[in-house]
N, CA, C and O atoms as a GROMACS GRO file, in nm:
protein
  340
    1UNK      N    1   0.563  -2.093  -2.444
    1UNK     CA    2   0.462  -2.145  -2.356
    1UNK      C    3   0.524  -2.183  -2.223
    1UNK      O    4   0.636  -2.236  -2.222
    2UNK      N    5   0.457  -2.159  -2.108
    2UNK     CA    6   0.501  -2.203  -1.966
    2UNK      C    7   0.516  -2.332  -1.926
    2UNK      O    8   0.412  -2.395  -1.908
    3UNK      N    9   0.627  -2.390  -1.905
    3UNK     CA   10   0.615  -2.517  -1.882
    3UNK      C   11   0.578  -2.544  -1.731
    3UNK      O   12   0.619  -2.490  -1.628
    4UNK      N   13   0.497  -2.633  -1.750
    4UNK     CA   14   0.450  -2.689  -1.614
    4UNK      C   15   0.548  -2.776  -1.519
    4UNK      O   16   0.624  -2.866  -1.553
    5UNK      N   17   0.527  -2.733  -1.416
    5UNK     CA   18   0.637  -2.736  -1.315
    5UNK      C   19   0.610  -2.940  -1.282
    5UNK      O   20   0.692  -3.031  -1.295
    6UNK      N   21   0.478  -2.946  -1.244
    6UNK     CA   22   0.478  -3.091  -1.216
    6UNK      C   23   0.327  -3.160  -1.274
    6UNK      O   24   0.216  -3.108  -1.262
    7UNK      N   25   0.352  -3.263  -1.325
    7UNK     CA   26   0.202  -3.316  -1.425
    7UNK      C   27   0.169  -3.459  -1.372
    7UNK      O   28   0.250  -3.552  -1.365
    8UNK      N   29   0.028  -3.461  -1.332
    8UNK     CA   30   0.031  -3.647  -1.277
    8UNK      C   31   0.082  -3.752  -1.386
    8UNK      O   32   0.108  -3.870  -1.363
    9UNK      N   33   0.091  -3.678  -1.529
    9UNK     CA   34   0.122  -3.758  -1.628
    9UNK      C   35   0.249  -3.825  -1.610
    9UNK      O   36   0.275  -3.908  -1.697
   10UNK      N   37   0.322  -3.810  -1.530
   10UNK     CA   38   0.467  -3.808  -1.494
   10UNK      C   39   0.455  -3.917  -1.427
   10UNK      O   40   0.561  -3.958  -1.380
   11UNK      N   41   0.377  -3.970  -1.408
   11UNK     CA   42   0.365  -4.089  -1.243
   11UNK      C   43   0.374  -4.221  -1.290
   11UNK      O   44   0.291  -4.308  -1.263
   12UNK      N   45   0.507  -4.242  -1.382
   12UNK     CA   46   0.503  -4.376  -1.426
   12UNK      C   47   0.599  -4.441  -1.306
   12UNK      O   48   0.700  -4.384  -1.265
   13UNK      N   49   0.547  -4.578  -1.254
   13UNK     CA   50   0.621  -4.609  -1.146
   13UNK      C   51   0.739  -4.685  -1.201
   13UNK      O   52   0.804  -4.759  -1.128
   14UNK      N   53   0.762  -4.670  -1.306
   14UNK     CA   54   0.906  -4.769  -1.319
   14UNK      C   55   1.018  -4.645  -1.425
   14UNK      O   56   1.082  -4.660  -1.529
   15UNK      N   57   1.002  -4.558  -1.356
   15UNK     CA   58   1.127  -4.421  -1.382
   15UNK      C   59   1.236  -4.468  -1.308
   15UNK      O   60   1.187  -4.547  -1.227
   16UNK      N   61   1.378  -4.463  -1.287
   16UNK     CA   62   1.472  -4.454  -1.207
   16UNK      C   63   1.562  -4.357  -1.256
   16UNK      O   64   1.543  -4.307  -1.367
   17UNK      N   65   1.668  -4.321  -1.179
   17UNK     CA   66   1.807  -4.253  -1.236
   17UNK      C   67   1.768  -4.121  -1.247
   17UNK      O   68   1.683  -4.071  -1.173
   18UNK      N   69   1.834  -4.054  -1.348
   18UNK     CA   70   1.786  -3.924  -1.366
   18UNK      C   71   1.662  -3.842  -1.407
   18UNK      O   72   1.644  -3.721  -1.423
   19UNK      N   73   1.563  -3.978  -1.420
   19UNK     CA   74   1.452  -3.906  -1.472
   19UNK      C   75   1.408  -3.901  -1.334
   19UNK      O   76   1.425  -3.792  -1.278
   20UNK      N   77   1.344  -4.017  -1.249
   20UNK     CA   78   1.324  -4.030  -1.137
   20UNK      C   79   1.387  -3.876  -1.038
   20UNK      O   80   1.307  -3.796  -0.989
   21UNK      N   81   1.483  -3.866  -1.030
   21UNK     CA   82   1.530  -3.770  -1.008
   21UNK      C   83   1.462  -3.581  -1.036
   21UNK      O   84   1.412  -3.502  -0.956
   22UNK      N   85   1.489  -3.570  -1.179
   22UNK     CA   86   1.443  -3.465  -1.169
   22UNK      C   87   1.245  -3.470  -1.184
   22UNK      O   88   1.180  -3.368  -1.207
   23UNK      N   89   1.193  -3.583  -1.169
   23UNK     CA   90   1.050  -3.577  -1.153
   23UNK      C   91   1.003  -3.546  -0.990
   23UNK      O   92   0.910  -3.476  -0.952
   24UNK      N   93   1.086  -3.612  -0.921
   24UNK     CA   94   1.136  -3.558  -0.741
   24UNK      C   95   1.145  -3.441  -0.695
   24UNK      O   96   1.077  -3.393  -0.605
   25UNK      N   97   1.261  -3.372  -0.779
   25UNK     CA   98   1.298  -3.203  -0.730
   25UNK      C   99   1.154  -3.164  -0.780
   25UNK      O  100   1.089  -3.098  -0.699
   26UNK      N  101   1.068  -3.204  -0.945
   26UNK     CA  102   0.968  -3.086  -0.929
   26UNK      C  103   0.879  -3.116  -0.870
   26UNK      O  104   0.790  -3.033  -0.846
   27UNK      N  105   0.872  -3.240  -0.828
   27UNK     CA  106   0.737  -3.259  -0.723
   27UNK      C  107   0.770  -3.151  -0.571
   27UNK      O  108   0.676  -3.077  -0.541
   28UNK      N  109   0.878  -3.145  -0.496
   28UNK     CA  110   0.939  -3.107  -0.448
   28UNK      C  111   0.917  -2.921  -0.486
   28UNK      O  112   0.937  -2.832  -0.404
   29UNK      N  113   0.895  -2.911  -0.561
   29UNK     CA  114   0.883  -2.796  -0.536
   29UNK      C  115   0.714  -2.770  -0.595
   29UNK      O  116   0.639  -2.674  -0.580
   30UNK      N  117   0.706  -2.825  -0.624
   30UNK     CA  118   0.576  -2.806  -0.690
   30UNK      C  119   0.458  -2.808  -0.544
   30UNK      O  120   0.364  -2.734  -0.514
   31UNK      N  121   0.526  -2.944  -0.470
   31UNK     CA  122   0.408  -2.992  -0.325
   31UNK      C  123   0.450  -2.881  -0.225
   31UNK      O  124   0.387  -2.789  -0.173
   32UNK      N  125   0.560  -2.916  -0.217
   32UNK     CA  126   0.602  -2.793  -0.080
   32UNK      C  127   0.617  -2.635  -0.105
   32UNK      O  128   0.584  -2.553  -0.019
   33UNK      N  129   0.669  -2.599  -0.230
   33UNK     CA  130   0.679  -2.465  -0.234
   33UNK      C  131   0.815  -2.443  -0.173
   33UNK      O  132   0.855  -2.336  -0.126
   34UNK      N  133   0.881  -2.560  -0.179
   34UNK     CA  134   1.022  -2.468  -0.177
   34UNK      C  135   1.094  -2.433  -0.249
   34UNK      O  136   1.057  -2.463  -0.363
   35UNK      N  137   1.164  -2.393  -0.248
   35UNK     CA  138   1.315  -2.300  -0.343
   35UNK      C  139   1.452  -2.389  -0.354
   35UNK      O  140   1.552  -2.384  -0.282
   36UNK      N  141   1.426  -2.475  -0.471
   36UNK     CA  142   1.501  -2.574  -0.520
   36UNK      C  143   1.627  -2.532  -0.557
   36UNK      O  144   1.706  -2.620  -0.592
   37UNK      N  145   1.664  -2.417  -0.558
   37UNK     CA  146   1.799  -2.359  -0.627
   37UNK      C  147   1.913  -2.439  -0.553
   37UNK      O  148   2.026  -2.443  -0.604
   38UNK      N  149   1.889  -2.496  -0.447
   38UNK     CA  150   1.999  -2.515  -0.326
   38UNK      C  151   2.006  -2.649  -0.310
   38UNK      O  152   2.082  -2.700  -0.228
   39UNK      N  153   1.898  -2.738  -0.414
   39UNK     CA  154   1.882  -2.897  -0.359
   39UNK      C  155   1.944  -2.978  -0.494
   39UNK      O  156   1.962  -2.935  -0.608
   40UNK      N  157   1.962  -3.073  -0.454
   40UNK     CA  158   2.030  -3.183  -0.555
   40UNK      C  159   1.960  -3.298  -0.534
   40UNK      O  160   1.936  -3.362  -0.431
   41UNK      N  161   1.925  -3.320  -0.676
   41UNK     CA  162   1.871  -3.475  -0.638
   41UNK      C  163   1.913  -3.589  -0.721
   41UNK      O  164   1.886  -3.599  -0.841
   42UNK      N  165   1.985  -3.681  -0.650
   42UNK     CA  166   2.008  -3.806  -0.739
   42UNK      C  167   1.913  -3.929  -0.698
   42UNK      O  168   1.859  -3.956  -0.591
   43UNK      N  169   1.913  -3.999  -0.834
   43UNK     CA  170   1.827  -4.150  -0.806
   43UNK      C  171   1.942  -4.242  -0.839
   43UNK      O  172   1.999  -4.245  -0.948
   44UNK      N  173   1.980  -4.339  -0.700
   44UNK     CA  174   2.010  -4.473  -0.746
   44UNK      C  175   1.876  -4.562  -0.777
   44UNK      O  176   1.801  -4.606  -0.690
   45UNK      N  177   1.865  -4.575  -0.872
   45UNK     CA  178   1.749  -4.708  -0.874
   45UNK      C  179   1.631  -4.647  -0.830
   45UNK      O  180   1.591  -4.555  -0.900
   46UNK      N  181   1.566  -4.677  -0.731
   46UNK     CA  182   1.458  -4.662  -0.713
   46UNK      C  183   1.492  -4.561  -0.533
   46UNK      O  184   1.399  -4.499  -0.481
   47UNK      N  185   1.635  -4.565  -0.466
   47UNK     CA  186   1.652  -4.495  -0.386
   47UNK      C  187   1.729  -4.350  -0.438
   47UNK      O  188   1.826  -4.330  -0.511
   48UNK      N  189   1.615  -4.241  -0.342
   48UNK     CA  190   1.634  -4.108  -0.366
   48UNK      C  191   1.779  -4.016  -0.239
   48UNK      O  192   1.796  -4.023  -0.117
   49UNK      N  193   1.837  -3.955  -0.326
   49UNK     CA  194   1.877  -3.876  -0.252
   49UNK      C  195   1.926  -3.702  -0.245
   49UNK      O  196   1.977  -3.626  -0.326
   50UNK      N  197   1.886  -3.690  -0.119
   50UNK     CA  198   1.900  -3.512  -0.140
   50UNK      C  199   1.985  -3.428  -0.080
   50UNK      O  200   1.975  -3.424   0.043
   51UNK      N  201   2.048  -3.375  -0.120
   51UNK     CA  202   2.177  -3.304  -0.078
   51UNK      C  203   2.130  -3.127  -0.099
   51UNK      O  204   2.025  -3.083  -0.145
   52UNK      N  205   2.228  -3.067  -0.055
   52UNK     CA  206   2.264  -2.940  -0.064
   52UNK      C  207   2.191  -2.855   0.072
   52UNK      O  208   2.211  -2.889   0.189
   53UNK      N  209   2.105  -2.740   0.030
   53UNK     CA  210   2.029  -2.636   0.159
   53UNK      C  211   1.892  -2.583   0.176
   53UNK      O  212   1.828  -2.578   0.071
   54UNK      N  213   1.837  -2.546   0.275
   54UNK     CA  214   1.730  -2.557   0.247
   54UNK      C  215   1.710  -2.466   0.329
   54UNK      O  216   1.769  -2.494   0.434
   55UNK      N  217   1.632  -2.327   0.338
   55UNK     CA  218   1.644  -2.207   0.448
   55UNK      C  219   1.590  -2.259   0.598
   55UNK      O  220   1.640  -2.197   0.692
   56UNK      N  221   1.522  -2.336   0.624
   56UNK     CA  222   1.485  -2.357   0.751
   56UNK      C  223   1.453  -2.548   0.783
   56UNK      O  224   1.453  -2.640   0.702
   57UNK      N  225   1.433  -2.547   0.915
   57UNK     CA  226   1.392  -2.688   0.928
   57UNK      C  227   1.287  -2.733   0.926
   57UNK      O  228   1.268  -2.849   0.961
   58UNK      N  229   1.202  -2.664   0.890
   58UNK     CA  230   1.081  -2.718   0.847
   58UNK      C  231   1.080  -2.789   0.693
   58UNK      O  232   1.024  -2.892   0.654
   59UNK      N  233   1.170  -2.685   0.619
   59UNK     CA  234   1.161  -2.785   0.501
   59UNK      C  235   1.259  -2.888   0.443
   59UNK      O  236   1.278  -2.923   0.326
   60UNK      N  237   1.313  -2.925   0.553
   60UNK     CA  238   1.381  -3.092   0.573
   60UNK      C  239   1.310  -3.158   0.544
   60UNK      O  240   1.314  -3.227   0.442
   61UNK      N  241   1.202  -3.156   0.646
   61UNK     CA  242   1.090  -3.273   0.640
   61UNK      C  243   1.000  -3.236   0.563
   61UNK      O  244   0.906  -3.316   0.556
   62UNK      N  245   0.989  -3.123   0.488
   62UNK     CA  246   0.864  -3.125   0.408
   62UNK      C  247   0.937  -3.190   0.229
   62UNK      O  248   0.862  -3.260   0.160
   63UNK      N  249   1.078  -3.155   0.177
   63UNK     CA  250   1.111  -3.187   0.136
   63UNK      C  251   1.135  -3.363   0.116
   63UNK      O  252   1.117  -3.419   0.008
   64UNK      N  253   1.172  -3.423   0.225
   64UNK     CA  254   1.214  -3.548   0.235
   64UNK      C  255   1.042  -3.582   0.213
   64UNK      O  256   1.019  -3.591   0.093
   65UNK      N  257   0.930  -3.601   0.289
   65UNK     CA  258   0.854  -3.626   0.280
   65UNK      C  259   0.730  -3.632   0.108
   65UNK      O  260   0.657  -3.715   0.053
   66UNK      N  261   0.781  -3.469   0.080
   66UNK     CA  262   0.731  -3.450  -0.097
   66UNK      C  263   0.816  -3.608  -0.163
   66UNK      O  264   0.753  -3.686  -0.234
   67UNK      N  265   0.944  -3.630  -0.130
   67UNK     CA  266   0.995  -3.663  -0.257
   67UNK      C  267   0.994  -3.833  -0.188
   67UNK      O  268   1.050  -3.922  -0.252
   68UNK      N  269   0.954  -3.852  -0.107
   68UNK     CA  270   0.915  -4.015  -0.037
   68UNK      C  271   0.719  -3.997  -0.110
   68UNK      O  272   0.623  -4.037  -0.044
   69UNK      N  273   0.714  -3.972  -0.162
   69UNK     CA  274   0.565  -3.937  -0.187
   69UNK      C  275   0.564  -3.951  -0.343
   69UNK      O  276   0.460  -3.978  -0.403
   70UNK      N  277   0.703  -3.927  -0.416
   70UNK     CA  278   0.623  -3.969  -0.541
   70UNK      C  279   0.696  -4.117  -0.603
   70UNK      O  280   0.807  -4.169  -0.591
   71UNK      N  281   0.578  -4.150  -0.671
   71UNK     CA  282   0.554  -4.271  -0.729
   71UNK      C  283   0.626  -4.319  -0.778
   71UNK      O  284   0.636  -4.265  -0.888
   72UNK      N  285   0.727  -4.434  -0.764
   72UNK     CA  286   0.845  -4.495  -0.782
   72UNK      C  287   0.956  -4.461  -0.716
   72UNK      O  288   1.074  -4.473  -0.747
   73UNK      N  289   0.903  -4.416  -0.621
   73UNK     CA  290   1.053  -4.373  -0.508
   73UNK      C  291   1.007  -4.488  -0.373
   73UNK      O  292   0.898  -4.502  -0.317
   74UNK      N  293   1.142  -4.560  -0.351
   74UNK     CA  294   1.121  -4.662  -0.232
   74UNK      C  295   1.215  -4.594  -0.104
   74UNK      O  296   1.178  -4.624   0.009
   75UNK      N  297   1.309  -4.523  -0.116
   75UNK     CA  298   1.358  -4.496  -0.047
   75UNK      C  299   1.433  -4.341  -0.023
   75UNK      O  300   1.494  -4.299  -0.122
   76UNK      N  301   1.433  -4.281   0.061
   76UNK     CA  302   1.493  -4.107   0.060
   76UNK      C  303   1.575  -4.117   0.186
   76UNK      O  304   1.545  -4.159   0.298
   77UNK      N  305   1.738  -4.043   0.115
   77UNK     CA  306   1.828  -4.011   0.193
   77UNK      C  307   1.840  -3.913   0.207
   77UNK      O  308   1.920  -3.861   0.130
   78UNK      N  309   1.777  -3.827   0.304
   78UNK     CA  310   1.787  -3.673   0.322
   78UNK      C  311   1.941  -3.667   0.330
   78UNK      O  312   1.998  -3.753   0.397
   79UNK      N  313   1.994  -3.598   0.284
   79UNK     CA  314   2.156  -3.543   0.353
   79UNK      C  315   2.132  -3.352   0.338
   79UNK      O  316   2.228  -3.280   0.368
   80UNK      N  317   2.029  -3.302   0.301
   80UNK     CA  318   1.990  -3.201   0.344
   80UNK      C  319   2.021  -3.122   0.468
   80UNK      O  320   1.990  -3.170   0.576
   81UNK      N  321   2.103  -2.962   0.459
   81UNK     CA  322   2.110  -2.873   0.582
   81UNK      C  323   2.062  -2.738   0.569
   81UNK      O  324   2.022  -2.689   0.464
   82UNK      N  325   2.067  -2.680   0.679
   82UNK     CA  326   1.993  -2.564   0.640
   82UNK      C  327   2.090  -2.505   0.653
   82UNK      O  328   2.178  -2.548   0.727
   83UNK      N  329   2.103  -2.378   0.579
   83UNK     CA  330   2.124  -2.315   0.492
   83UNK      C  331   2.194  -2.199   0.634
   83UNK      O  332   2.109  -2.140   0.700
   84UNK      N  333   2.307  -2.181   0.662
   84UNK     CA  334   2.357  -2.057   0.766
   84UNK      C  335   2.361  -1.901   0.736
   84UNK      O  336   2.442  -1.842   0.665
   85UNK      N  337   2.230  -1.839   0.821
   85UNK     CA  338   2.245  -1.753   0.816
   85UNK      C  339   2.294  -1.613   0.807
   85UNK      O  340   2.214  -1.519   0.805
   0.00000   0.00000   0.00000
Protein backbone atom coordinates (compact mmCIF):
# COMPACT_ATOMS: atom_id res chain seq x y z
CA UNK A 1 0.00 0.00 0.00
CA UNK A 2 1.21 3.70 -0.75
CA UNK A 3 2.22 5.43 2.04
CA UNK A 4 1.08 8.81 2.42
CA UNK A 5 3.52 11.37 2.13
CA UNK A 6 1.89 13.89 4.79
CA UNK A 7 -1.47 13.33 7.12
CA UNK A 8 -3.10 16.23 9.36
CA UNK A 9 -3.13 13.29 11.77
CA UNK A 10 0.47 14.08 12.35
CA UNK A 11 -0.20 17.61 13.89
CA UNK A 12 0.46 16.77 17.41
CA UNK A 13 2.03 19.98 18.78
CA UNK A 14 4.24 18.50 21.34
CA UNK A 15 6.56 16.23 18.73
CA UNK A 16 10.27 17.32 19.01
CA UNK A 17 13.64 15.70 17.83
CA UNK A 18 13.44 13.33 15.21
CA UNK A 19 9.98 12.89 14.85
CA UNK A 20 9.39 16.63 14.61
CA UNK A 21 11.93 16.46 12.11
CA UNK A 22 11.00 14.00 9.72
CA UNK A 23 7.13 15.27 10.02
CA UNK A 24 8.92 18.79 8.56
CA UNK A 25 10.84 17.27 5.53
CA UNK A 26 7.29 15.61 4.57
CA UNK A 27 5.37 18.55 5.06
CA UNK A 28 8.09 20.11 3.05
CA UNK A 29 7.64 18.25 0.39
CA UNK A 30 4.30 17.43 0.49
CA UNK A 31 3.33 21.75 0.66
CA UNK A 32 5.97 22.88 -1.70
CA UNK A 33 6.66 20.11 -4.06
CA UNK A 34 10.11 20.03 -3.64
CA UNK A 35 12.73 17.36 -4.12
CA UNK A 36 13.87 16.45 -0.66
CA UNK A 37 16.72 14.13 -1.76
CA UNK A 38 19.19 17.10 -1.03
CA UNK A 39 17.63 18.45 2.41
CA UNK A 40 18.35 17.48 5.98
CA UNK A 41 16.35 18.10 8.69
CA UNK A 42 17.14 18.18 12.32
CA UNK A 43 14.92 19.19 15.42
CA UNK A 44 16.53 20.62 18.50
CA UNK A 45 13.49 20.82 20.67
CA UNK A 46 11.08 22.62 19.19
CA UNK A 47 13.85 24.62 16.84
CA UNK A 48 14.08 23.39 13.18
CA UNK A 49 16.92 23.11 11.05
CA UNK A 50 17.74 22.72 7.34
CA UNK A 51 20.76 22.01 5.69
CA UNK A 52 21.96 20.61 2.43
CA UNK A 53 20.48 21.92 -1.55
CA UNK A 54 17.86 22.95 -3.09
CA UNK A 55 17.81 23.61 -7.17
CA UNK A 56 16.83 27.21 -7.11
CA UNK A 57 16.02 30.24 -4.83
CA UNK A 58 12.80 30.17 -4.81
CA UNK A 59 12.72 27.14 -2.84
CA UNK A 60 14.73 28.55 0.10
CA UNK A 61 11.89 30.36 1.05
CA UNK A 62 9.31 28.10 0.11
CA UNK A 63 11.03 25.41 2.05
CA UNK A 64 11.92 27.49 5.21
CA UNK A 65 8.46 28.84 5.15
CA UNK A 66 6.56 24.97 4.63
CA UNK A 67 8.56 23.84 7.60
CA UNK A 68 7.96 27.31 9.95
CA UNK A 69 4.29 26.27 9.15
CA UNK A 70 4.02 23.08 10.78
CA UNK A 71 2.64 22.62 14.10
CA UNK A 72 5.14 22.46 16.84
CA UNK A 73 7.89 24.12 15.13
CA UNK A 74 8.91 27.60 16.94
CA UNK A 75 11.79 28.23 15.17
CA UNK A 76 13.70 27.50 11.44
CA UNK A 77 17.33 27.75 10.67
CA UNK A 78 17.55 27.72 7.03
CA UNK A 79 21.32 26.86 6.35
CA UNK A 80 20.00 25.79 2.95
CA UNK A 81 22.02 26.51 -0.70
CA UNK A 82 21.30 26.08 -3.94
CA UNK A 83 22.46 23.56 -5.51
CA UNK A 84 25.59 24.67 -8.44
CA UNK A 85 24.90 24.18 -11.61
Amino acid sequence: MHKQIYVHEDDHPDLTGDELAEKVLRYIQYSALIDTSGLSVMAIGRTVVLSGYVSCETELGCAEEAAASVIGVHLVENRLEVRPH
